[in-house]
N, C-alpha and C positions, 0 to 999 in steps of 0.2 A: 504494500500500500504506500502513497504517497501523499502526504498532505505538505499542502504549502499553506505557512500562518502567516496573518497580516495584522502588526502592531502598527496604531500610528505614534510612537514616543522611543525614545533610545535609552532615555531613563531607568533606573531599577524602580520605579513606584511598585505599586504592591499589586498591579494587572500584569505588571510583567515578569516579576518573582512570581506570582503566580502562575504563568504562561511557562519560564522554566522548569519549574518543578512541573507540569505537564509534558513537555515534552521528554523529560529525564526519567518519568515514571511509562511513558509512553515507549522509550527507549527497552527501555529495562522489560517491559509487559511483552513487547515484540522486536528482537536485536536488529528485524531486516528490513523494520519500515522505513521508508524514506522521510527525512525532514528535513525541511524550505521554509524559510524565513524572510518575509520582504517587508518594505517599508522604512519610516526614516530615521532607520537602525543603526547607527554610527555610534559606536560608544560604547556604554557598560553591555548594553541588552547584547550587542553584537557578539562582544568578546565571551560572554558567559555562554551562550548560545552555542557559540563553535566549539567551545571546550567540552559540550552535551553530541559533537558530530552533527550538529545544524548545518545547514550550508545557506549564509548568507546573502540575499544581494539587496541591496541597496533603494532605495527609490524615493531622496525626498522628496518635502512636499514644498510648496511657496508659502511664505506667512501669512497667505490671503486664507489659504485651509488651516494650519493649523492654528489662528486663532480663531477659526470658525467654531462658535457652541450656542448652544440654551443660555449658559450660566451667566454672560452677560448681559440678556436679558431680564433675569429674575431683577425684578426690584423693580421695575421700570412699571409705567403706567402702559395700558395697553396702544394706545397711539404711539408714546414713545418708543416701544419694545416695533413697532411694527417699522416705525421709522427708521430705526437701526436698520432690521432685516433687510428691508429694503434698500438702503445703502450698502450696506454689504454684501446681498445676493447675486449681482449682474458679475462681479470681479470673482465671487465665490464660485458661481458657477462655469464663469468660462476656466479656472483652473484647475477643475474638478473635471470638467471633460475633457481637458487637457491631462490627468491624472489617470481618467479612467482608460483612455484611449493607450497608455504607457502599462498598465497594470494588465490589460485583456492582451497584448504582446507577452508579456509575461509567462500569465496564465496559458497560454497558446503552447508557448516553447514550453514551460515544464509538464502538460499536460496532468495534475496530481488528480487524484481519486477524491480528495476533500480540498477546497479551501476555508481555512479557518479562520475568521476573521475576530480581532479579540478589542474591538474598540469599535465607538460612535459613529466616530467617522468612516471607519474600514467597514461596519457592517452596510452602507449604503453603497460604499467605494464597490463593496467587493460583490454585489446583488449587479451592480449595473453594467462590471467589467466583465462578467460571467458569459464565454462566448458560446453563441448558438449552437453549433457544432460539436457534439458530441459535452457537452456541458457538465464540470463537475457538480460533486454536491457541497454545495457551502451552506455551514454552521457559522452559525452565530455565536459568539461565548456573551451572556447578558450577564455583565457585572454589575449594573447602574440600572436604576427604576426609570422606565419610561414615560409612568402616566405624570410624570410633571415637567417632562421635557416635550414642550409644546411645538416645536420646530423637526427633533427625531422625530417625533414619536407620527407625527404624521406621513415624512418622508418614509420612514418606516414601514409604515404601514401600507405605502404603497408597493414596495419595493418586496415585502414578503412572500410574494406570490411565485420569485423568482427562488428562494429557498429553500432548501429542504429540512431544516427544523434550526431548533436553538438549546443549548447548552446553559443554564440558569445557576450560578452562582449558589442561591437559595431557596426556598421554598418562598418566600416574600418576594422574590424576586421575579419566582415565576409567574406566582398569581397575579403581579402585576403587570406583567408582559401578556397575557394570557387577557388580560382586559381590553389593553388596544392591539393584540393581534391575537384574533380568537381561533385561526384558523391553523397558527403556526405549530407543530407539533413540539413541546419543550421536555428535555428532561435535566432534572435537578441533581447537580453533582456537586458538592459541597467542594471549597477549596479544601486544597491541601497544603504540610509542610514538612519538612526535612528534619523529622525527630532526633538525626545525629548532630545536624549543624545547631539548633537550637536547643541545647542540650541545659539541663537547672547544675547546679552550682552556685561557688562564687564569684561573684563580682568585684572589679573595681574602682571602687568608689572614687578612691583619687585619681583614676584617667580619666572619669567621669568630671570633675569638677575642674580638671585642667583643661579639658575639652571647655567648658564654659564660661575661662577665665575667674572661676573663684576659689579665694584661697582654701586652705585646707581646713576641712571640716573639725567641728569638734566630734568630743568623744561620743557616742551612742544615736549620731547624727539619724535620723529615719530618709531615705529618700524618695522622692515622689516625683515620676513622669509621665507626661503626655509624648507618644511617640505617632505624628502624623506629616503629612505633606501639611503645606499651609491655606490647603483648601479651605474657605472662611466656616463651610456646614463641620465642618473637623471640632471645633469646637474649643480653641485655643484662649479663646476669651471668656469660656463660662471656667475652663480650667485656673485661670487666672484669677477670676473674679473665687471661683472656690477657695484658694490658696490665701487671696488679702481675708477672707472673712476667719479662716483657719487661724490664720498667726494675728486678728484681732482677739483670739481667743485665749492667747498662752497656752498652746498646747504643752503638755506633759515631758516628750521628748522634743529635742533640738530636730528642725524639719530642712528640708532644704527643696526645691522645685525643681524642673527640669524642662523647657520646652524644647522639643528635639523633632528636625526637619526644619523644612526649606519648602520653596515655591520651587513645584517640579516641572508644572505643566504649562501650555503659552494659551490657553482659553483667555479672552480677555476678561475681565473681572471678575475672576474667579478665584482670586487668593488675597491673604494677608499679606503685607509685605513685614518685614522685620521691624522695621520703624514703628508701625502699628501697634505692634506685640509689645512692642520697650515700652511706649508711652502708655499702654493699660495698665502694665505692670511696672510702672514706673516706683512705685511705695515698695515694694519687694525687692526690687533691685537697688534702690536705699538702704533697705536692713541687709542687705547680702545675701539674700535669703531664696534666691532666682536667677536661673544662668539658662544660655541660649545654646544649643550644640546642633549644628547643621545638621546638614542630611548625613546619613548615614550609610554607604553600601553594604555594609554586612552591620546588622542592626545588633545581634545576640547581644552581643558583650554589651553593649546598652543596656536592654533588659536585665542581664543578671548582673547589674551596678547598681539596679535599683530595686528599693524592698518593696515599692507599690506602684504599678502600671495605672493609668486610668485614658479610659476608651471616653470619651468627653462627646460624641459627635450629637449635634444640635437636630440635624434632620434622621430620621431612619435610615440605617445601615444596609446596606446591600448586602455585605457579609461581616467585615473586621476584621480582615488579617493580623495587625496589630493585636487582638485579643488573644486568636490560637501562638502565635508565635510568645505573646508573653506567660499565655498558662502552661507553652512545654519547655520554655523555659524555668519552669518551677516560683515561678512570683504570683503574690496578690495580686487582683484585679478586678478593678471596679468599671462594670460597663454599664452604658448607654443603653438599656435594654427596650428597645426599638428597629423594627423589620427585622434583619438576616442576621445580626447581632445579639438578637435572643433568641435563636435555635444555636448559639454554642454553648452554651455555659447552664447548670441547673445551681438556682440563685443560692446563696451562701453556702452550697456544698463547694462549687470548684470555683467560684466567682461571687464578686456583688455588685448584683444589680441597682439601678438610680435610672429615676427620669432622666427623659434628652431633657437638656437646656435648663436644669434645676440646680444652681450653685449654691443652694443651700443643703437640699439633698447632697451632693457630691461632698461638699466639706464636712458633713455630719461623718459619712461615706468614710471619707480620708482619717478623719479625726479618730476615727474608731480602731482604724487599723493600725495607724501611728503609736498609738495608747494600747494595742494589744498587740506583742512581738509573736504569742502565742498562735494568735490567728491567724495572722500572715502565713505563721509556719505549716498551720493544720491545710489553709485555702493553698499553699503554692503547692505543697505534696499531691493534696489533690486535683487540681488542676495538672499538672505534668503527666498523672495515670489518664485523665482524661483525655487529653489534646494527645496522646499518642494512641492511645484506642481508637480515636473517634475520626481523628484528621492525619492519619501517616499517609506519606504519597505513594505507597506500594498501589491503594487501590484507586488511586487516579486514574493512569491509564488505562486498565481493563474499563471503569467505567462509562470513558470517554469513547472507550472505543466501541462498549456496546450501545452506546447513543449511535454511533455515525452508522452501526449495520442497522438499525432500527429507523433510522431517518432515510436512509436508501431503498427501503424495501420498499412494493409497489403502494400496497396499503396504506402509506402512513407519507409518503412525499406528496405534493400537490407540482411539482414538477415532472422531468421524465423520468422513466424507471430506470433506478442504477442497480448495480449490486457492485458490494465493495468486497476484495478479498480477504 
């Protein structure tokens, strides 16, 4: 078999550690499938990719597409949002047929059994590039909810017809796909992660506070992080606002913060910028008490530096990578228990749960586990038995792969009949 995957980011964000540990488990499930990699993959994605026996090629995009999204939309009044669109659409779309017209060349020469497209933009790119002649079947990977993305979620739905099913992050995720595309066949395959590289242990706390520029902790210090890109729904600012209410409090033990990640993605208004984040938590970076540490390509040693993870995200979760990665790291973890984010965790056994967007909730949340070392202990043991039962990447690829024979078969495509070997 041969699948060729289409990312549109070069970045390690968490769709595309995601996307690896698919193909590595894919790998490992069948040694003699073929894997093709395209899109404008220059970078981390690339090189981690080839070191999996990817085979690489290239295809950026103009920054008329990749700042193309919904997200700069949200907010806007609907005159205004439509006004944008419209400015943006005529340059959007003549570079996008000029994208698809390079991608169906592609697609032509490597001839693959699946293309798998694992983004917004590639799930439209890669329905329209799909050539007539002898036509692969292209999945969808739905990491992101639809029904509030008013721009996909339409072209989408046009575009469906051209599909032969979709691949669902989560079970919230599907039901919501399954609303504006009722027709599409979906199956729900949870992420996964690499239970050896994400492994519980210790941490260090002082690479950790070097990395943030602060000095060195005192004794019994407890540490508290949020580990996200700077997506504004991420939830950086109720974390923050959690954090000033916590140390209005005198907590019990010495606490320290951590906000960790960067602006990964070029979506226009779709993130914080660091300035942002200083100036909310301006009172914490006062008391010393809050440090910034970039993005991270290999995140673990982050997590096991810290004794309390928290999942902050203001809107419902698609899934929460950040969550499994810190519960098989063996740490506390306080989530956002909202969409795909609450099918990982069962509450105060492996995890605890909190409203999205509730900083008083959350610092209660914090406050509690800060003030109990016990619990931390009992919550991270369990969580690490958890996130390796529940999310190892062995059964990734078997079950990606029985999605794509099931989306081929004549019954269940709304395109032509494939069979895949």
């Amino acid at each position: 078999m041969r699948i060729l995957f289409l990312n549109p980011a070069s970045v390690l964000g968490g769709a595309e550690r995601s996307l690896l540990d698919l193909m590595a488990s894919l790998r490992r499930a069948e040694p003699s499938i073929e894997l093709h990699l395209a899109g404008p993959v220059e970078g981390p994605l690339a090189g981690e990719a080839e070191r999996l026996g990817v085979r690489v090629t290239s295809l950026p995009m103009t920054r008329v597409l990749t700042g193309l999204g919904d997200s700069g939309l949200r907010g806007r009044g609907r005159w205004r949002a439509a006004l944008a669109l419209l400015r943006s659409a005529m340059p959007a779309a003549w570079a996008g047929w000029g994208y698809v017209r390079r991608l169906r060349r592609l697609i032509e020469s490597l001839r693959p059994d699946v293309v798998h497209s694992n983004g917004m933009k590639f799930h439209l790119l890669a329905a329209l590039a799909t050539p007539r002649d002898r036509p692969p079947a292209v999945v969808w990977h739905l990491r992101d909810f639809l029904g509030n993305r008013r721009l996909m979620s339409r072209l989408l739905g046009r575009a469906a017809r051209r599909v032969a099913g979709a691949v669902a992050i989560s079970h919230a995720v599907a039901e919501d796909a399954q609303r504006v595309l009722p027709h599409l066949p979906i199956a729900v395959v949870h992420n996964a992660i690499d239970g050896e590289a994400f492994t519980a242990g210790p941490g260090d706390g002082a690479r950790l506070d070097d990395l943030a520029a602060l000095p060195p902790a005192p004794d019994g210090v407890v540490r508290v992080g949020l580990v996200a890109a700077f997506a504004r729904w991420k939830g950086q600012d109720v974390f923050l606002d959690a954090a000033s209410r916590l140390m209005s409090t005198s907590p019990e033990r010495p606490v320290r913060f951590y906000v960790v990640g960067g602006p990964l993605y070029e979506t226009r208004g779709s993130q914080w910028s660091l300035d942002e984040l200083r100036t909310r938590g301006a009172g914490l970076l006062a008391g010393g008490v809050l440090g910034f540490v970039g993005f991270r390509q290999d995140p673990a040693p982050v997590y096991r530096a810290l004794d309390v993870v928290v999942h902050a995200s203001t809107q419902p979760e698609p899934f929460g990578r950040t969550i499994i990665e810190a519960m098989s790291c063996g740490r506390a973890v306080i989530v956002a228990r909202a969409g795909g984010a609450a099918e990982l965790f069962t509450p105060d056994d492996d995890a605890v749960g909190v409203p999205p967007g509730d900083a008083d909730a959350l610092a209660r949340a914090v406050a509690d586990l800060v003030n109990d070392p016990a619990k931390r202990e009992r919550l991270g043991d369990r969580a690490r038995r958890s996130a390796v039962e529940r999310f190892g990447r062995e059964r990734l690829g078997p079950q990606v792969l029985d999605a794509y024979r099931r989306f081929a078969t004549p019954h269940t495509t709304h395109t032509s009949e494939r069979k895949l070997s």
